[in-house]
C-alpha positions as a Markdown table, in Angstrom:
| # | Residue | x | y | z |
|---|---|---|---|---|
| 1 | Unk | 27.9 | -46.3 | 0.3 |
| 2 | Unk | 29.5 | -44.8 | -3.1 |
| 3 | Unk | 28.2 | -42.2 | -4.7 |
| 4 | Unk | 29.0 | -41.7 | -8.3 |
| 5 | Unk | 30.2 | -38.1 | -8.0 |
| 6 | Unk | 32.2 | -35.1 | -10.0 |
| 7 | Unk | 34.1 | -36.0 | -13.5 |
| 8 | Unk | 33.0 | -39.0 | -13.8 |
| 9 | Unk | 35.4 | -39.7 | -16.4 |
| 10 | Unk | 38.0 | -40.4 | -13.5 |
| 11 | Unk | 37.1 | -42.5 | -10.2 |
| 12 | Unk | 39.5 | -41.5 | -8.0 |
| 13 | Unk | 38.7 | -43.4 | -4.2 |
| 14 | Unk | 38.5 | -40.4 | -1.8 |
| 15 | Unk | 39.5 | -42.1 | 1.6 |
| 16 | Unk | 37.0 | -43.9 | 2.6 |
| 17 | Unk | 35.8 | -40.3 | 2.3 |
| 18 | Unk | 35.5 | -37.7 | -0.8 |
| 19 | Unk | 37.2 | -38.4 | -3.9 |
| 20 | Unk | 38.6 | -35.8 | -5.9 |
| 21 | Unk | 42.4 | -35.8 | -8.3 |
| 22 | Unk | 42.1 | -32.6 | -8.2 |
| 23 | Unk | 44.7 | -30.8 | -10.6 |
| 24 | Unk | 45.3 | -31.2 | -14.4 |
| 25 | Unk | 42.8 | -32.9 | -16.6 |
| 26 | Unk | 42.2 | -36.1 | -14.1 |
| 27 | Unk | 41.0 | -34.1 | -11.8 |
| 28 | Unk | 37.4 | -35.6 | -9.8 |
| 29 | Unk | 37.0 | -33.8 | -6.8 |
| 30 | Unk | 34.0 | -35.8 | -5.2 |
| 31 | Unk | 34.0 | -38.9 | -7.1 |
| 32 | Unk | 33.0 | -42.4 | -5.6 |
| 33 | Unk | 32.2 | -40.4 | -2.0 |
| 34 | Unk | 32.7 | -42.8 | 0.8 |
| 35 | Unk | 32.6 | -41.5 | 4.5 |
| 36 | Unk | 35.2 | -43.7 | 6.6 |
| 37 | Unk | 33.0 | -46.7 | 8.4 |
| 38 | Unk | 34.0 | -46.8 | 12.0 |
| 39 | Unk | 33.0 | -48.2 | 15.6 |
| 40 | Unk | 29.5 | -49.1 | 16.5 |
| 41 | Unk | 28.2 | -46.4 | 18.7 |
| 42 | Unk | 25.0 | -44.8 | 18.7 |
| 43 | Unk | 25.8 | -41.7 | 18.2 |
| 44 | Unk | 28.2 | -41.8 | 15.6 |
| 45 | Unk | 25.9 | -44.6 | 13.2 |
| 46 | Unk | 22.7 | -42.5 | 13.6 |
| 47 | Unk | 21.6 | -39.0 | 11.1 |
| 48 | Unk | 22.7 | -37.3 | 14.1 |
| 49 | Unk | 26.5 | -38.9 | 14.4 |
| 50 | Unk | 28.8 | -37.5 | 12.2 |
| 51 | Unk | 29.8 | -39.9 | 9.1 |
| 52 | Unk | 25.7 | -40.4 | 8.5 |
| 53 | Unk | 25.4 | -36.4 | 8.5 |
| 54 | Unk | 28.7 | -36.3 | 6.1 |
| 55 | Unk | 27.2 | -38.8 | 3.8 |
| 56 | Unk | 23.8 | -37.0 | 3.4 |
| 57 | Unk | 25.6 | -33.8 | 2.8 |
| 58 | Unk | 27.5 | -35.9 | 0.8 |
| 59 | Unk | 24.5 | -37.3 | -1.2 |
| 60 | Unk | 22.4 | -33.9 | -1.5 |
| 61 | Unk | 25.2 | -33.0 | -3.9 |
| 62 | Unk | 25.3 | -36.7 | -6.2 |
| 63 | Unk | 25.0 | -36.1 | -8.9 |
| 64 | Unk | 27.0 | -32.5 | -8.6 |
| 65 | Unk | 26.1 | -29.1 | -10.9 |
| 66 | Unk | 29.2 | -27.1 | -10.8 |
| 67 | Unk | 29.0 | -23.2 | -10.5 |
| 68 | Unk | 29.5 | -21.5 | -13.7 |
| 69 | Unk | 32.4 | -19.7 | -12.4 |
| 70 | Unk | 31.2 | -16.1 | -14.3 |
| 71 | Unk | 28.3 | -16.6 | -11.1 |
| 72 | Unk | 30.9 | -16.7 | -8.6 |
| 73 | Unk | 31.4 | -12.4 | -7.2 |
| 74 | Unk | 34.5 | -10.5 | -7.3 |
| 75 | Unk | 33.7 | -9.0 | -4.0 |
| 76 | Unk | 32.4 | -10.3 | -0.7 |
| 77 | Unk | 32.7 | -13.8 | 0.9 |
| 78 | Unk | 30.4 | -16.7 | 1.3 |
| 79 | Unk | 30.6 | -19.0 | 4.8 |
| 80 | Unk | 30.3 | -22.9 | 4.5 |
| 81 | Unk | 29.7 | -25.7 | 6.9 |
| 82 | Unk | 29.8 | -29.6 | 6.4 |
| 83 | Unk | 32.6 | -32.1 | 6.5 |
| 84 | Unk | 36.3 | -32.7 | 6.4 |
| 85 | Unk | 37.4 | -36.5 | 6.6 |
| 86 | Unk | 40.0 | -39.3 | 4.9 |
| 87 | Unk | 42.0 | -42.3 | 5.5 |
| 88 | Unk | 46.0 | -42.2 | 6.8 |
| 89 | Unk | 48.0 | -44.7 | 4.8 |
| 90 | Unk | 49.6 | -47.0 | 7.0 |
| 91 | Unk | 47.1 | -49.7 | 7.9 |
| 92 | Unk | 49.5 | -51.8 | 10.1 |
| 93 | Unk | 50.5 | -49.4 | 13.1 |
| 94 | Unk | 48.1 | -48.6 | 15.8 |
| 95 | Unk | 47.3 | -45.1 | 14.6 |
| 96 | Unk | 43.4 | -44.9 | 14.0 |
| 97 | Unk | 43.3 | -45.3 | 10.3 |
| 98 | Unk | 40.2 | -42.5 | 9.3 |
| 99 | Unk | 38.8 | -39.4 | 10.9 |
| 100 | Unk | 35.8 | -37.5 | 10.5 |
| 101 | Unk | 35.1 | -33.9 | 11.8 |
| 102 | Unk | 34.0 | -30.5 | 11.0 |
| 103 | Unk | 34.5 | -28.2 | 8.8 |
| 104 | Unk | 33.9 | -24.2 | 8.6 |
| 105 | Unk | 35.5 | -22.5 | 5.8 |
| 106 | Unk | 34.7 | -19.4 | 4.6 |
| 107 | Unk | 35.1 | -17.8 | 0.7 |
| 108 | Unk | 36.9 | -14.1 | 0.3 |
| 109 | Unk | 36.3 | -13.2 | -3.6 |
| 110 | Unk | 38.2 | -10.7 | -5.5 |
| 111 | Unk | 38.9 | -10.3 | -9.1 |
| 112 | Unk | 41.9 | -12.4 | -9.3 |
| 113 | Unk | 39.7 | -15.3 | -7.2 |
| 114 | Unk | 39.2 | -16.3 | -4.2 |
| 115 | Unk | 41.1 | -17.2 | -0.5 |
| 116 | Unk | 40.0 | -19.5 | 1.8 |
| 117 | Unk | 40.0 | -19.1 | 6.0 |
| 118 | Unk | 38.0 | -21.2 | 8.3 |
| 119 | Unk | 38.7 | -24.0 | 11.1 |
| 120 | Unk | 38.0 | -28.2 | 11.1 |
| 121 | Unk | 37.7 | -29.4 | 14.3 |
| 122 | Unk | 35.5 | -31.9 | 16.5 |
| 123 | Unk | 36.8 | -35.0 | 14.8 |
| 124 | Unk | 36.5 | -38.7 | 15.6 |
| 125 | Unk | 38.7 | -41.8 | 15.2 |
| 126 | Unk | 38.4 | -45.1 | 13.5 |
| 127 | Unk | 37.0 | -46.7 | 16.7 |
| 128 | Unk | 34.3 | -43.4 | 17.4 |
| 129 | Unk | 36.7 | -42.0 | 19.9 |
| 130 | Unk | 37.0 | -38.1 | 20.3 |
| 131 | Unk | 40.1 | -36.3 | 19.0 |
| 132 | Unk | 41.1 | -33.2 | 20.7 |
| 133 | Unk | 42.5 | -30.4 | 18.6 |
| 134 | Unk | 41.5 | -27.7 | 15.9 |
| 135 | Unk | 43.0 | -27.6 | 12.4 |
| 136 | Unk | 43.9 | -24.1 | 10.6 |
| 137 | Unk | 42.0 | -23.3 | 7.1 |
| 138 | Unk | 44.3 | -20.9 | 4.9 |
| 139 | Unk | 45.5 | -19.5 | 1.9 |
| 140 | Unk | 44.1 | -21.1 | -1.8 |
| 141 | Unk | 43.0 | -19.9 | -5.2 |
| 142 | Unk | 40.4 | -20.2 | -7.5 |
| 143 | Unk | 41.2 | -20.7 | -11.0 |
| 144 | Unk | 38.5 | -18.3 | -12.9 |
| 145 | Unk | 39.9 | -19.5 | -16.0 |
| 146 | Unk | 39.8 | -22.7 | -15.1 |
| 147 | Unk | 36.9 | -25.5 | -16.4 |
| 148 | Unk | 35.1 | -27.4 | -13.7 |
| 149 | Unk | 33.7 | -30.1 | -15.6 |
| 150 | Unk | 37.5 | -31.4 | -16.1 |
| 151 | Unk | 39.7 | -29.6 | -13.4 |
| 152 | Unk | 40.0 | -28.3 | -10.1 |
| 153 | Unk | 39.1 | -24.8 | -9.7 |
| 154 | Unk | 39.9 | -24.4 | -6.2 |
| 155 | Unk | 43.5 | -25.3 | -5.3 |
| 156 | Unk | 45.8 | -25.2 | -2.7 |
| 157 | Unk | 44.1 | -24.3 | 0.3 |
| 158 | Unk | 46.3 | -25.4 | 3.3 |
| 159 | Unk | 44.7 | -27.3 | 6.3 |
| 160 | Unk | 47.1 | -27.4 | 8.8 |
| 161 | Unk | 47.4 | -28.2 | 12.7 |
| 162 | Unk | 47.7 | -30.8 | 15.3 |
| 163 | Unk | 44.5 | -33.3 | 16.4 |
| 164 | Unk | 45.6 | -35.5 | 19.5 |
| 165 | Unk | 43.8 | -39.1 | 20.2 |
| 166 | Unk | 42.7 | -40.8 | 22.5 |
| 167 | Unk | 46.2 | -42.9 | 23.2 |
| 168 | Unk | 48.0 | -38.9 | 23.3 |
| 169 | Unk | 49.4 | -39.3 | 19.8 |
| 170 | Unk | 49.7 | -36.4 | 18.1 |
| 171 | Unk | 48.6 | -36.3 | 14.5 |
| 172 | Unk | 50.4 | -33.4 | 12.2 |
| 173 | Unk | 48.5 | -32.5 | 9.5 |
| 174 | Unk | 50.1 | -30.6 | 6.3 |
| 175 | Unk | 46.9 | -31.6 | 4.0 |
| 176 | Unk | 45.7 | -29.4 | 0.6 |
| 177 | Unk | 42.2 | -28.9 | -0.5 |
| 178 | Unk | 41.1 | -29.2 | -4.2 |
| 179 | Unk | 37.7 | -28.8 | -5.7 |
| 180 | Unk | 35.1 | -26.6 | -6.8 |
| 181 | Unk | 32.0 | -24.5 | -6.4 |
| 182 | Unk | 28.7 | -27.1 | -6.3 |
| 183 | Unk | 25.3 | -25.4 | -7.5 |
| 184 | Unk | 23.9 | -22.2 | -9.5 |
| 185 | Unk | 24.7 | -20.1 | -7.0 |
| 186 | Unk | 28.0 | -21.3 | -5.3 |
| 187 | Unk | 26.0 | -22.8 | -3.1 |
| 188 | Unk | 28.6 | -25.4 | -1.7 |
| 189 | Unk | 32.4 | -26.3 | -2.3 |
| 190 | Unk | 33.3 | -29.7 | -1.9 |
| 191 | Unk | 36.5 | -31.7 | -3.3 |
| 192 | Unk | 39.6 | -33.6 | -2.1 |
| 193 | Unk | 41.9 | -33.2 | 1.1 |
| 194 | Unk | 45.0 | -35.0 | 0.0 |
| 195 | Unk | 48.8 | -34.3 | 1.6 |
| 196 | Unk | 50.2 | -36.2 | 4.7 |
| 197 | Unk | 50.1 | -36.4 | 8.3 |
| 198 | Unk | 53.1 | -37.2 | 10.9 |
| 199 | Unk | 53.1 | -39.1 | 13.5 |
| 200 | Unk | 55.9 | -39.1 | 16.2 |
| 201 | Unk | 58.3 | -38.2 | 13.6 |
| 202 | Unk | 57.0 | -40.5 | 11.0 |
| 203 | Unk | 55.0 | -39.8 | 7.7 |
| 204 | Unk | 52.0 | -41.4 | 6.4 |
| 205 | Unk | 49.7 | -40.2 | 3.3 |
| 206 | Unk | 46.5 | -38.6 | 4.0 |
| 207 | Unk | 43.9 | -39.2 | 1.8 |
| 208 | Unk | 40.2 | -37.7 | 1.8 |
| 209 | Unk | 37.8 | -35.1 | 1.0 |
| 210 | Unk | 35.3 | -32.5 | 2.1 |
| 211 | Unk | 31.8 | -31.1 | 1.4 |
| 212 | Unk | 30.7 | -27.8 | 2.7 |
| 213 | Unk | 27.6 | -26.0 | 1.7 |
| 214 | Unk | 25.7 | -22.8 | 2.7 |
């Protein structure tokens, strides 16, 4: 299911997940939304499972408004569930391929911007399979100078941590989120997850997105 999303001057794929360039004038953070296919369980095919939750999150917010970013506060904090999810690059080892899971990230404003802090955890594999392991939301900016109808005003906010599958691989994630504030009232944040992940000692490109809202 796509889903003809931010900037739509620029389709970037976002994993079989959300699509966003993020940075610089190319910059589509949720364009062309796809949440990664996967096994055929129950659970994880129904509105309860989590890639059908992800993609009506993902769809409440196609096409997206962007938050005038004078409505954003220079105090206080806003708190944001919903989604974190994108494809590795290296289709040919036996590494699952796509994860889903979820995503809690809270907002700190202040004058110069905002930081980000919050957790993704409870993610699946390719195949529907359970990954143990939590990963670490830190870090970022938000551009209030910055124009979200052509670039990323949220930038590099780190996700990093280990998720372990079902095999025992350990997964290493050093990934960066980029988007921007969704609605009148910053009502959610959604944009790309891009970076890499390693995998006994070798590197593959990580490529995905996430939507979050109040």
């Amino acid at each position: 299911m796509n889903f003809a999303f931010l900037r739509p001057a620029v389709a970037c794929v976002m994993l079989s997940g959300l699509a966003a360039c993020g940075g610089g004038g190319d910059s589509d953070p949720v364009t062309d939304v796809v949440v990664p296919s996967g096994g055929s369980t129950t659970t994880d095919t129904t509105l309860s499972g989590p890639r059908a939750s992800a993609t009506t999150l993902l769809a409440t917010w196609a096409p997206p408004t962007y938050t005038s970013l004078g409505a954003i506060p220079v105090s206080g904090g806003a708190n944001y569930d919903g989604y974190l999810f994108g494809d590795l690059s290296n289709e040919s080892d036996d590494i699952t391929d796509k994860v889903v899971g979820s995503l809690s990230i809270r907002a700190s404003f202040n004058a110069g911007g905002a930081s980000f802090t919050g957790t993704a955890s409870d993610f699946i594999d390719s195949d529907d399979n359970d990954m143990t392991g939590t990963l670490a939301i830190s870090g970022g900016a938000l551009d209030r100078n910055g124009n979200p109808a052509s670039d990323a005003t949220v930038r590099g906010v780190q996700v990093a941590g280990t998720l372990t599958d079902n095999a025992d691989h350990d997964l290493v994630f050093a990934v960066q989120l980029e988007g921007d504030f969704l609605g009148d009232s910053y009502d959610a944040i959604g944009g790309d997850a891009l970076g890499g992940v390693s995998v006994d000692g070798v590197d593959q490109d990580f490529d995905g997105g996430f939507i979050a809202e109040r």
